[in-house]
Each structure stands twice: as structure tokens, then as C-alpha cells.
PyMOL Python script that loads the backbone (N, CA, C, O; Angstrom):
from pymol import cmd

cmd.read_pdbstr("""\
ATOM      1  N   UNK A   1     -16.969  21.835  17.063  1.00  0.00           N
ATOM      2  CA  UNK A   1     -17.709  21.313  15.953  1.00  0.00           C
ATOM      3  C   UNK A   1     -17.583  19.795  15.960  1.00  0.00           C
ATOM      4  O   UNK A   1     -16.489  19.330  16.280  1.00  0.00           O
ATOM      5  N   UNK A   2     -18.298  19.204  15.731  1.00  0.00           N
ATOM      6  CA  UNK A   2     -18.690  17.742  15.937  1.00  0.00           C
ATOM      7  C   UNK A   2     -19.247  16.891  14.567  1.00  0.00           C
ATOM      8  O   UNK A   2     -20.190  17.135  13.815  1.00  0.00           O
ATOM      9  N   UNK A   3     -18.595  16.169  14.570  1.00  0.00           N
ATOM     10  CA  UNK A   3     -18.711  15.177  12.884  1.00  0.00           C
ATOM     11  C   UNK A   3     -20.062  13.946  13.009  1.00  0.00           C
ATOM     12  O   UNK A   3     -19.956  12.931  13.698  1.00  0.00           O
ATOM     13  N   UNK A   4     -20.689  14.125  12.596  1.00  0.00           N
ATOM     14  CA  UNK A   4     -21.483  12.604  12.472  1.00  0.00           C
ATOM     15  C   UNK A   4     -20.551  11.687  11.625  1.00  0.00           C
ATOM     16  O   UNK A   4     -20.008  11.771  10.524  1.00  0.00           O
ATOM     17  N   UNK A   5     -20.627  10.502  12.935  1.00  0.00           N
ATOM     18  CA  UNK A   5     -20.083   9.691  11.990  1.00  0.00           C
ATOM     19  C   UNK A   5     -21.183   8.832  11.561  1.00  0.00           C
ATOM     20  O   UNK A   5     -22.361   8.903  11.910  1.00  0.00           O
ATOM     21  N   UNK A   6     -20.546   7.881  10.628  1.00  0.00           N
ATOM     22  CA  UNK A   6     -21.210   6.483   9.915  1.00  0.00           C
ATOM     23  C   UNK A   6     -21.323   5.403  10.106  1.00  0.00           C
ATOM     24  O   UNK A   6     -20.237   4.845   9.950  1.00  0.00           O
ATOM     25  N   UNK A   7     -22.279   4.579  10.444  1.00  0.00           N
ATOM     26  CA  UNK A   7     -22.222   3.059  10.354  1.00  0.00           C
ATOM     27  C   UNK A   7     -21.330   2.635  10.155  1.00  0.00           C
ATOM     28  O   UNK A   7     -20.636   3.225   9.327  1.00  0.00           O
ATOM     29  N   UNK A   8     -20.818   1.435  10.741  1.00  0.00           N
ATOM     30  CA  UNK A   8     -19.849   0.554   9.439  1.00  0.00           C
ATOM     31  C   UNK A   8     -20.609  -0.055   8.139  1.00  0.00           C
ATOM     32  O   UNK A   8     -19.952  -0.131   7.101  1.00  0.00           O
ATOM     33  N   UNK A   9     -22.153  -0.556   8.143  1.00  0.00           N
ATOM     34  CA  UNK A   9     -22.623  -0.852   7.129  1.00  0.00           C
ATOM     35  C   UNK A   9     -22.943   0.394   5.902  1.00  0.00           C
ATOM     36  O   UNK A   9     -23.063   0.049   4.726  1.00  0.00           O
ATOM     37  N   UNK A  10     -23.009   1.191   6.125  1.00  0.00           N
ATOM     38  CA  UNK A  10     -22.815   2.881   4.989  1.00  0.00           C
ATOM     39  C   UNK A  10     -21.921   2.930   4.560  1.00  0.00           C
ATOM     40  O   UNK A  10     -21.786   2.916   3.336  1.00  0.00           O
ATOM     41  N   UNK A  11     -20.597   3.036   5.685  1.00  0.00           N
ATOM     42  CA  UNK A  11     -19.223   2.830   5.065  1.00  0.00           C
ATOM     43  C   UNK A  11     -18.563   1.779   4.053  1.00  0.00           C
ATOM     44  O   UNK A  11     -17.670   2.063   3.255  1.00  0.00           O
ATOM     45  N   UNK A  12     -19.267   0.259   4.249  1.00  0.00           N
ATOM     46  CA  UNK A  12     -19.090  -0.551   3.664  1.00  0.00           C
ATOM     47  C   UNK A  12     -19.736  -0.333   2.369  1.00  0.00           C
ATOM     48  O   UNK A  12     -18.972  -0.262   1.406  1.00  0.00           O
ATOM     49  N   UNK A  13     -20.706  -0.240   2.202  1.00  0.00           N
ATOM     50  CA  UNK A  13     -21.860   0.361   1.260  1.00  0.00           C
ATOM     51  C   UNK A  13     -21.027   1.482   0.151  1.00  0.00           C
ATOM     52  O   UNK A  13     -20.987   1.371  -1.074  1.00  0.00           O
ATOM     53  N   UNK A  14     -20.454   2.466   0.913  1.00  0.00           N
ATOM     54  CA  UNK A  14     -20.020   3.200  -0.081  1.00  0.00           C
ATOM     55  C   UNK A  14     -18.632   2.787  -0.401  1.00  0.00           C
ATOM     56  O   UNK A  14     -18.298   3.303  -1.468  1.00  0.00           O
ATOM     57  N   UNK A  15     -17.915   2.226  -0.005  1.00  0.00           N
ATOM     58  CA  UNK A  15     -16.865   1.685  -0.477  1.00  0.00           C
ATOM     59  C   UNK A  15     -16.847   0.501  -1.750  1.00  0.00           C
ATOM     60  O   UNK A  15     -16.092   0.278  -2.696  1.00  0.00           O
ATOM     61  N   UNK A  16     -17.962  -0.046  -1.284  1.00  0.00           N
ATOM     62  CA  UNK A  16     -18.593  -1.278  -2.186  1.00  0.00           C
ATOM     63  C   UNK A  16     -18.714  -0.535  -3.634  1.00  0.00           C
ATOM     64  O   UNK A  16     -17.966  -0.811  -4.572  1.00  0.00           O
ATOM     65  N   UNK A  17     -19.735   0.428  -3.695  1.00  0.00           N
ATOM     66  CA  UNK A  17     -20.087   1.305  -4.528  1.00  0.00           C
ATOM     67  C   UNK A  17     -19.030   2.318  -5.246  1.00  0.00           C
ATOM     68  O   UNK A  17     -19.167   2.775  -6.381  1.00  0.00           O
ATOM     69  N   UNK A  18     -18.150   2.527  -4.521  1.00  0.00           N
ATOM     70  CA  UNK A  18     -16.778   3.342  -5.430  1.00  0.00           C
ATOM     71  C   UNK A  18     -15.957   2.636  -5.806  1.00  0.00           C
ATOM     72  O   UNK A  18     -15.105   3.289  -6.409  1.00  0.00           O
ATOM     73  N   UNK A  19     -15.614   1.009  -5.759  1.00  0.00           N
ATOM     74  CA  UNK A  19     -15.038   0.112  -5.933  1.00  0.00           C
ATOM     75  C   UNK A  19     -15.663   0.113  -7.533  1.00  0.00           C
ATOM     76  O   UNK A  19     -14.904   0.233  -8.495  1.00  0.00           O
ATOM     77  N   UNK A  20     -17.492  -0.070  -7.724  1.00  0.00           N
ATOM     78  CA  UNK A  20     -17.649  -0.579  -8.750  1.00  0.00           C
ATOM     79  C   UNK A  20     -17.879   0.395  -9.538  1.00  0.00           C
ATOM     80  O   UNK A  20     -18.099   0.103 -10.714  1.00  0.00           O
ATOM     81  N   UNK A  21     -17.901   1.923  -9.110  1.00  0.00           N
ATOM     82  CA  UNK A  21     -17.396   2.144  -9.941  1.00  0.00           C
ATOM     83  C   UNK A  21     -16.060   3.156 -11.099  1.00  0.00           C
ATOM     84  O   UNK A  21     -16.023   3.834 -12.126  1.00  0.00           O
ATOM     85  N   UNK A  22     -14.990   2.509  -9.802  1.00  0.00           N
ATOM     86  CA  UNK A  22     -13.657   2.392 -10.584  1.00  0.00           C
ATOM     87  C   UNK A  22     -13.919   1.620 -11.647  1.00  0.00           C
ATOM     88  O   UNK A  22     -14.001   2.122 -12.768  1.00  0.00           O
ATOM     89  N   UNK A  23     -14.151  -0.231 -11.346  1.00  0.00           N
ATOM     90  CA  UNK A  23     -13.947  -1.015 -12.161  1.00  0.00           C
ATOM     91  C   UNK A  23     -14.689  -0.292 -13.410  1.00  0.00           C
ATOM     92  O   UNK A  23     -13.951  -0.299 -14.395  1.00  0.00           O
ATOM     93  N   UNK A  24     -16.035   0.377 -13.665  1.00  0.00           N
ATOM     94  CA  UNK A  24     -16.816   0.721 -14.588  1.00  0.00           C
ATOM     95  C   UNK A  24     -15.704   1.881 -15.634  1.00  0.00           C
ATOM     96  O   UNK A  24     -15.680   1.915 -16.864  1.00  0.00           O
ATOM     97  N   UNK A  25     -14.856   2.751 -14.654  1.00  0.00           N
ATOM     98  CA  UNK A  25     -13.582   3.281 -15.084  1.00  0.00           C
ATOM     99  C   UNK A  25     -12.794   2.574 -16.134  1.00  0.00           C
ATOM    100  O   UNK A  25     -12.766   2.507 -17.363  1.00  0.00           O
ATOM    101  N   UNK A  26     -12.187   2.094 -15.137  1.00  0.00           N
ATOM    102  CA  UNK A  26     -11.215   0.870 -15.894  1.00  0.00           C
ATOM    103  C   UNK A  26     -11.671   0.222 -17.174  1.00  0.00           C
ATOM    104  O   UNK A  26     -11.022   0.099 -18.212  1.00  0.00           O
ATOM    105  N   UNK A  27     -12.674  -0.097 -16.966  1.00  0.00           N
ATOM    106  CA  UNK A  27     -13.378  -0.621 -18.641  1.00  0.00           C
ATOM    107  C   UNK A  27     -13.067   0.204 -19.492  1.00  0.00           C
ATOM    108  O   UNK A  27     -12.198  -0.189 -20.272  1.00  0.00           O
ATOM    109  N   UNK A  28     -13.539   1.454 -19.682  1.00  0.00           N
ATOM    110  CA  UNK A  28     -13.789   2.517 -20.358  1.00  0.00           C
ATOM    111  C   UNK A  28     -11.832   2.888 -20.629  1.00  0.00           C
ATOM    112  O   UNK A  28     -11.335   2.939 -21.755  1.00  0.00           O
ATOM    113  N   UNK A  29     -11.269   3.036 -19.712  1.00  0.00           N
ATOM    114  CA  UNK A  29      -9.843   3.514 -20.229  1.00  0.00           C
ATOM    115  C   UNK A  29      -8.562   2.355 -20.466  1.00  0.00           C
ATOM    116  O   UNK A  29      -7.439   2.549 -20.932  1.00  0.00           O
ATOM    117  N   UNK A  30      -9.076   1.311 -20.047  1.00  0.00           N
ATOM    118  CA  UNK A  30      -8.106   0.095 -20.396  1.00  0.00           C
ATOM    119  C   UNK A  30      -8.648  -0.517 -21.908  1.00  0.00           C
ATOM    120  O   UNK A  30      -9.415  -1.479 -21.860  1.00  0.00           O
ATOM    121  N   UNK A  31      -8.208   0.101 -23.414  1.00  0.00           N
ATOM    122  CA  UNK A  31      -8.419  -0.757 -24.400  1.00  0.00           C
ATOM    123  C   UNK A  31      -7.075  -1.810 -24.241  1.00  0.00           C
ATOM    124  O   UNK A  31      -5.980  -1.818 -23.678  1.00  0.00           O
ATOM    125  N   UNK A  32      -7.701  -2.475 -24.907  1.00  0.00           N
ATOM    126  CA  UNK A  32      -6.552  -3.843 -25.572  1.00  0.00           C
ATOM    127  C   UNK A  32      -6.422  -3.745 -26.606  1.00  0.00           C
ATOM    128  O   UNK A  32      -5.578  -4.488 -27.107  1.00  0.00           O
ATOM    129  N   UNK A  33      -7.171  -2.783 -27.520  1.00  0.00           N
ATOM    130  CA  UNK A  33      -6.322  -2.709 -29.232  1.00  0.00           C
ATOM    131  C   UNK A  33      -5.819  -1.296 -28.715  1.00  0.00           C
ATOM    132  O   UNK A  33      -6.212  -0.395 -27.974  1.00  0.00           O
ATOM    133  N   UNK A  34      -4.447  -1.682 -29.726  1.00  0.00           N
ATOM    134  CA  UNK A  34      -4.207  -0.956 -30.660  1.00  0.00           C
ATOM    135  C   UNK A  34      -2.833   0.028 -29.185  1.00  0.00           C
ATOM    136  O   UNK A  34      -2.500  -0.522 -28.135  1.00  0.00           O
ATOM    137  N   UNK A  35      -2.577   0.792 -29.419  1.00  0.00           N
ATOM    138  CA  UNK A  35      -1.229   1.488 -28.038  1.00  0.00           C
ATOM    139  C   UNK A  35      -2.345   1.899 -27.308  1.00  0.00           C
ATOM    140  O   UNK A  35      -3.519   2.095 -27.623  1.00  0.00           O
ATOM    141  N   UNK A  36      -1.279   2.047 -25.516  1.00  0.00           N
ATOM    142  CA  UNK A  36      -1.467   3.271 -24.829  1.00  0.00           C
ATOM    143  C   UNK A  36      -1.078   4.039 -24.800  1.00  0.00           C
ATOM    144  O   UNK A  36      -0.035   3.982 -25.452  1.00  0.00           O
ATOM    145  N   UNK A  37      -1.291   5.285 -24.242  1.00  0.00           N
ATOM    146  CA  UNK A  37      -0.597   6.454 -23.937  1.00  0.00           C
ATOM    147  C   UNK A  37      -0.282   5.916 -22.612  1.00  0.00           C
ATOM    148  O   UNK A  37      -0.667   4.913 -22.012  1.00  0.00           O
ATOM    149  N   UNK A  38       1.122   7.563 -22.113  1.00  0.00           N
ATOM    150  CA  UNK A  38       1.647   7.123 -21.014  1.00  0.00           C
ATOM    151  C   UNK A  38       0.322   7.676 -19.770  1.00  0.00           C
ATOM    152  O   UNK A  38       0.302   7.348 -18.584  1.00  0.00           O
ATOM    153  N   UNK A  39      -0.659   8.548 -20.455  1.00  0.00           N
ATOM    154  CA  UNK A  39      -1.405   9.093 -19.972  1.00  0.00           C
ATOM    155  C   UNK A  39      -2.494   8.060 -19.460  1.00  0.00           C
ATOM    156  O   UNK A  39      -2.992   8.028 -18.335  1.00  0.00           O
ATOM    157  N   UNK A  40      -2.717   7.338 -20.388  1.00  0.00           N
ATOM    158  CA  UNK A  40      -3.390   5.794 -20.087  1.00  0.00           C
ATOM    159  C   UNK A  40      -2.942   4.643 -19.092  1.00  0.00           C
ATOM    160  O   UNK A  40      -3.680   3.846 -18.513  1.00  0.00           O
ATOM    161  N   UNK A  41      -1.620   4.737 -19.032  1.00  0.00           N
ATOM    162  CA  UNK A  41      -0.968   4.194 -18.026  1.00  0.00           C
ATOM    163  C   UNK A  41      -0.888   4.264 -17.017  1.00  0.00           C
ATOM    164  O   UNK A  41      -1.109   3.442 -16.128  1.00  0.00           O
ATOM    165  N   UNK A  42      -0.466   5.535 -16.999  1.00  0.00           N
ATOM    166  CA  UNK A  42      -0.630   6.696 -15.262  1.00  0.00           C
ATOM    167  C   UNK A  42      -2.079   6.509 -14.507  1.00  0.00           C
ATOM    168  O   UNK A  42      -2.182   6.557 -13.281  1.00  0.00           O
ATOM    169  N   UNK A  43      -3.011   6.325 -15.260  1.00  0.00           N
ATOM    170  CA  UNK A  43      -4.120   6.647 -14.696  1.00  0.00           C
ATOM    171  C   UNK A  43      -5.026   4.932 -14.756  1.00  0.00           C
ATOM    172  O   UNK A  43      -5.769   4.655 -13.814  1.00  0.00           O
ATOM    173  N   UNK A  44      -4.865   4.013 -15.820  1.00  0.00           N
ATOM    174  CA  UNK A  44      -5.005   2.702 -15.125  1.00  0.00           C
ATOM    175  C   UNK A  44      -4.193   2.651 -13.752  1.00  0.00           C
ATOM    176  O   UNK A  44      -4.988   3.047 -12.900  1.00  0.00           O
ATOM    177  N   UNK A  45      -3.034   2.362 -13.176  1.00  0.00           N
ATOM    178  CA  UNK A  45      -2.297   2.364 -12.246  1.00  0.00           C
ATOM    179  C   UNK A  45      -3.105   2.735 -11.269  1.00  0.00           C
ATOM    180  O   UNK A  45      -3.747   1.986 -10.533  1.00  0.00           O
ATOM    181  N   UNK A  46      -3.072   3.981 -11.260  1.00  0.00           N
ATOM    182  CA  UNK A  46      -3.905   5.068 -10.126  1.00  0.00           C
ATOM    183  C   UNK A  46      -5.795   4.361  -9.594  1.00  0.00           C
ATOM    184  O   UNK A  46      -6.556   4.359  -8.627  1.00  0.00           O
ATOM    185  N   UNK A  47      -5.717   3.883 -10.970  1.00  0.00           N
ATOM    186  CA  UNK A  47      -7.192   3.285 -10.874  1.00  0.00           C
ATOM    187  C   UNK A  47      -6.992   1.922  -9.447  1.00  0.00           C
ATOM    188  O   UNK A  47      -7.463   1.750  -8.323  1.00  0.00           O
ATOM    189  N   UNK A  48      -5.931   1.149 -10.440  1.00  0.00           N
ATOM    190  CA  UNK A  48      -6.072   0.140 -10.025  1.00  0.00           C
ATOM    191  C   UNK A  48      -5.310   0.326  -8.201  1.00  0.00           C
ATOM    192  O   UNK A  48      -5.550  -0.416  -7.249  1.00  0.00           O
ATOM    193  N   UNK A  49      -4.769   1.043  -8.212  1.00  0.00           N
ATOM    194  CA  UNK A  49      -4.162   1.403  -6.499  1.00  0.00           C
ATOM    195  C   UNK A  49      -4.826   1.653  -5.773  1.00  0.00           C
ATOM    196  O   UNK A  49      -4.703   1.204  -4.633  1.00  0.00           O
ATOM    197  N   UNK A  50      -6.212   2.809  -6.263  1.00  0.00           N
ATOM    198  CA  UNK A  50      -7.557   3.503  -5.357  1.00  0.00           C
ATOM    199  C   UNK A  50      -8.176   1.863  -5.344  1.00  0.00           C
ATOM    200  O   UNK A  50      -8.379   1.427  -4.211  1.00  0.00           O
ATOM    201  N   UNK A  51      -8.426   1.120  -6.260  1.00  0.00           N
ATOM    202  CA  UNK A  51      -9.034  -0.272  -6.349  1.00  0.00           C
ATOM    203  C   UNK A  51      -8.438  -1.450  -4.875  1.00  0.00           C
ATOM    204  O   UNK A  51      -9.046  -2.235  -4.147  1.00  0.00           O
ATOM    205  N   UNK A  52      -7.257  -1.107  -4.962  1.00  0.00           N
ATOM    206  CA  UNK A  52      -6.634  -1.953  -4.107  1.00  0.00           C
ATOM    207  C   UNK A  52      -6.517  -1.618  -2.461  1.00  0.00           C
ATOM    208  O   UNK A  52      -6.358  -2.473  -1.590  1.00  0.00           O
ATOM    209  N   UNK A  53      -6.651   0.033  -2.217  1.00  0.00           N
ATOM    210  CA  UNK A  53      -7.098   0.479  -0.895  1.00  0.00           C
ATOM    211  C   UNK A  53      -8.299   0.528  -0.205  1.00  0.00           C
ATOM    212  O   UNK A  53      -8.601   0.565   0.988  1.00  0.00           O
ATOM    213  N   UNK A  54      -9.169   0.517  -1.702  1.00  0.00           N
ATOM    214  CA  UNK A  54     -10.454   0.233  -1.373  1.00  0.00           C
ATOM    215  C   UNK A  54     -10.875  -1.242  -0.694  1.00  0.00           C
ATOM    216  O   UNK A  54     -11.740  -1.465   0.153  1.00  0.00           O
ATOM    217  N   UNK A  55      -9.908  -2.223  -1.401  1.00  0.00           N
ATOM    218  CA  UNK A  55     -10.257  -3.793  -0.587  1.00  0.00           C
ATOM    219  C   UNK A  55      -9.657  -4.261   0.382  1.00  0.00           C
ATOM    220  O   UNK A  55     -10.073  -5.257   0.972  1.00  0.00           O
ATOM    221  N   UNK A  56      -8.128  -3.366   0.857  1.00  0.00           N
ATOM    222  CA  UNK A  56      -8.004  -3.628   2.044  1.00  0.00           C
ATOM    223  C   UNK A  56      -8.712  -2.945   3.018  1.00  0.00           C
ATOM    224  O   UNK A  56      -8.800  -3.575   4.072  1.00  0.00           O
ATOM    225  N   UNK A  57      -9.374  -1.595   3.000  1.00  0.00           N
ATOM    226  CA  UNK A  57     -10.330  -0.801   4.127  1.00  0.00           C
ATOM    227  C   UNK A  57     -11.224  -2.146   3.840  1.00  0.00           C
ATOM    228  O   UNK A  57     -10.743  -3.114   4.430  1.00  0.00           O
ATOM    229  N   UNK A  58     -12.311  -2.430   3.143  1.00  0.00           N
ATOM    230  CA  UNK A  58     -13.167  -3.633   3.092  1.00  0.00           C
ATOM    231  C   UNK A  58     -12.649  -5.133   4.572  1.00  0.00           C
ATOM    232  O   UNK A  58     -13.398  -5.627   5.415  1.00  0.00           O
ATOM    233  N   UNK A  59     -11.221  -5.412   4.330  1.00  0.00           N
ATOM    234  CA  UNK A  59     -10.814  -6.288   4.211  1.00  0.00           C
ATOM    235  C   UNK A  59     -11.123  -6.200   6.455  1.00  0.00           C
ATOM    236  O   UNK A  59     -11.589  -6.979   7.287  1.00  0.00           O
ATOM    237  N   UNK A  60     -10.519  -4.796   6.492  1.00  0.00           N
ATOM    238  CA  UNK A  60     -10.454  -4.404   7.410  1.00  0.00           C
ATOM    239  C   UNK A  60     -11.719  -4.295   8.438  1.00  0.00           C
ATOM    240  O   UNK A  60     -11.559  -4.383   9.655  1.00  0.00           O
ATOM    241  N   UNK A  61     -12.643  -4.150   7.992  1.00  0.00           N
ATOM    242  CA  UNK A  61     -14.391  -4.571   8.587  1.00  0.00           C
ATOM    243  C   UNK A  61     -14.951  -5.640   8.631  1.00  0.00           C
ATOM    244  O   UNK A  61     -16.104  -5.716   9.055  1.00  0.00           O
TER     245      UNK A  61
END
""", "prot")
cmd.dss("prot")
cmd.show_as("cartoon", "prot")
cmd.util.cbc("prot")
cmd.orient("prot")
């Protein structure tokens, strides 16, 4: 069985595109009023880590 692979410009493309929208994430679950939960925490983090693998693969093309 045999995989098609992808461009590097598709790949870039969709990386570009799941990058923005984590950040669109992040908006939505990072308030600044008022507490977080630890549940809010856990999962900014997680956001921001998928965010940060995403720009070194980028970084990497």
C-alpha cells in the first residue's frame, strides 16, 4: 500500500491554517477577567505547545 504524499507548499498551507486556527482557540479560552480553571490552564498550555510545533515544522521548510 502506497501513501500519496504532499507538496511542501500544501503542507505549509495546512500548517499555516491549523496554526490560525489554534490562535482563533486561544482567543475563545484564554479570558483575562475574572479566574481560571485548572482545566483552562491545561488546555491553554496544550494550545500553546501544538502552536509552538507547528512553527518549528514551518521553521523547518
Amino acid at each position: 500500500m502506497s501513501i500519496a504524499t504532499q507538496n511542501s507548499s500544501t503542507i505549509s498551507e495546512t500548517l499555516k491554517a491549523r496554526k490560525d486556527h489554534l490562535t482563533g482557540l486561544l482567543k475563545i479560552v484564554d479570558t483575562q477577567i475574572g479566574k481560571s480553571t485548572a482545566t483552562q490552564k491545561l488546555t491553554i498550555t496544550a494550545i500553546k505547545a501544538e502552536m509552538g510545533l507547528i512553527e518549528h515544522m514551518l521553521k523547518k521548510r
